[in-house]
RODO-2510 file (C-alpha; in nm, 4 decimals, decimal comma):
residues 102
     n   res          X          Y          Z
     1     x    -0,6506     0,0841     6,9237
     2     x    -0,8777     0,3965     6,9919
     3     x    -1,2133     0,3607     6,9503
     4     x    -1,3922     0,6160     6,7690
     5     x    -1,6560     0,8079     6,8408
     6     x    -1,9421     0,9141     6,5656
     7     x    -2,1091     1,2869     6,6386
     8     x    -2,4046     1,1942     6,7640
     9     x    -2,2533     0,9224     6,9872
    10     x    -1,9925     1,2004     7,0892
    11     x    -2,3095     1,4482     7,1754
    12     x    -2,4990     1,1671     7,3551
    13     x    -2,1227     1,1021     7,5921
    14     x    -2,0929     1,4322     7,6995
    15     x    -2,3986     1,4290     7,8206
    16     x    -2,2809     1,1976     8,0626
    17     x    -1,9315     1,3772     8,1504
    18     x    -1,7391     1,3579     7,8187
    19     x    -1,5219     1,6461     7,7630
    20     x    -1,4580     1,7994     7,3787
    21     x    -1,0965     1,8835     7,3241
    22     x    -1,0771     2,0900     7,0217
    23     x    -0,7324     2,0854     6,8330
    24     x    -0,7957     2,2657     6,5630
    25     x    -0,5845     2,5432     6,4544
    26     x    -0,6657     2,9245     6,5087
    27     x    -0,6932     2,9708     6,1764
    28     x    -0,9310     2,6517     6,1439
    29     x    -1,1439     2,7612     6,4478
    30     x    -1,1368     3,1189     6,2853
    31     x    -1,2710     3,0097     5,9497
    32     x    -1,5170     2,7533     6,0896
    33     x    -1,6253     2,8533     6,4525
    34     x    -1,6065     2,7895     6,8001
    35     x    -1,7898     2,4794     6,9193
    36     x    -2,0219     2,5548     7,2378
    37     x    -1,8544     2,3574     7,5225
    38     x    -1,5770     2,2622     7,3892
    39     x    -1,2171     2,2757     7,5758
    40     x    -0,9662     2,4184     7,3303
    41     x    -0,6084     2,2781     7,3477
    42     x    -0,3991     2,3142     7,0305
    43     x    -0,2178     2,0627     6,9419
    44     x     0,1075     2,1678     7,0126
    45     x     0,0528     2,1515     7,3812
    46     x    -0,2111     1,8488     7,4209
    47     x     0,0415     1,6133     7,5332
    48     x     0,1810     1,8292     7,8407
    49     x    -0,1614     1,9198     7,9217
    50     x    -0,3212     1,5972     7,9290
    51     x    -0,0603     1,4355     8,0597
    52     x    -0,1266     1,3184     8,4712
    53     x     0,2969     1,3167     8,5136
    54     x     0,3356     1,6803     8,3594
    55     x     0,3659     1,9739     8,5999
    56     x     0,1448     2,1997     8,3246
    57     x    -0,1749     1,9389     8,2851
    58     x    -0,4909     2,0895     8,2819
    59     x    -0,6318     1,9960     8,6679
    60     x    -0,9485     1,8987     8,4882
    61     x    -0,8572     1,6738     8,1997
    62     x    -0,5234     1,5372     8,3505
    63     x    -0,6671     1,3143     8,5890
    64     x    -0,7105     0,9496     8,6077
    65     x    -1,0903     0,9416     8,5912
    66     x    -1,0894     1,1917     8,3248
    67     x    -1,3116     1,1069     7,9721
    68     x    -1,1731     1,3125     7,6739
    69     x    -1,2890     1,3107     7,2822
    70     x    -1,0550     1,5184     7,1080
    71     x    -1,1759     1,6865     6,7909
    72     x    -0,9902     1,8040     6,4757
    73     x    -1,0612     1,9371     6,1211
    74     x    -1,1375     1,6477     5,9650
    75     x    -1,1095     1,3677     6,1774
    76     x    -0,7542     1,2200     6,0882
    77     x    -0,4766     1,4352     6,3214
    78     x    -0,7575     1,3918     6,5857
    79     x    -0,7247     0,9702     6,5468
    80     x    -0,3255     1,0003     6,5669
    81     x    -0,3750     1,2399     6,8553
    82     x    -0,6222     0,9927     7,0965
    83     x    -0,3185     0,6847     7,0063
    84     x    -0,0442     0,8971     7,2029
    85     x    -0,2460     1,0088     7,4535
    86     x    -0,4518     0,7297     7,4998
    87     x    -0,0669     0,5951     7,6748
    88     x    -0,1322     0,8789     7,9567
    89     x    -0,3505     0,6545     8,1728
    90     x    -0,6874     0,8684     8,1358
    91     x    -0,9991     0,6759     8,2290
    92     x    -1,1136     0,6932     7,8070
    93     x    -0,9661     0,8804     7,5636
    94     x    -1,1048     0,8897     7,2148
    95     x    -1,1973     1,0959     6,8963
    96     x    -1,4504     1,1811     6,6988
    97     x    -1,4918     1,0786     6,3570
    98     x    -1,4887     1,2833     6,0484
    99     x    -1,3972     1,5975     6,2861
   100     x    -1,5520     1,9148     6,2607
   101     x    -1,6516     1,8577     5,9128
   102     x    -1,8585     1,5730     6,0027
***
């Protein structure tokens, strides 16, 4: 139910406002590199910090008008990650296909 986002079409969105949310692991991030602009959340924590209800959101990515792309490996724990949170009530909430590798 979440539509995905190619990288260029992700590049083009933040552009206009779009925020990256990077989920990979440490050790992922380690081995492959930081991506310039990029918010980093790990996955174990996305839901309380995206989350408008949750005492520990993020201020700038927990909000009703905010637009995230999250961002994995390889682009499948990023797809399953956008479903849940998608429920949240953020303005868009999406991922980007094929993930880092792409």
């Amino acid at each position: 139910s979440v539509r995905r986002l190619t990288p260029q079409e992700t590049k083009a969105e933040m552009a206009r406002g779009l925020a990256l949310v990077d989920i990979r692991s440490d050790a992922q991030r380690d081995a492959d590199g930081l991506i310039p602009s990029a918010v980093y959340l790990p996955r174990n924590a996305l839901e309380w910090r995206l989350d408008r209800a949750c005492a520990h959101r993020d201020p700038d990515l927990g909000r009703t008008d905010a637009r995230v792309a999250l961002i994995c490996e390889q682009g499948y724990q990023s797809s399953l990650a956008a479903a849940v949170v998608a429920r949240f009530g953020l303005a868009e909430v999406t991922d980007v296909m094929g993930g880092f590798q792409a």
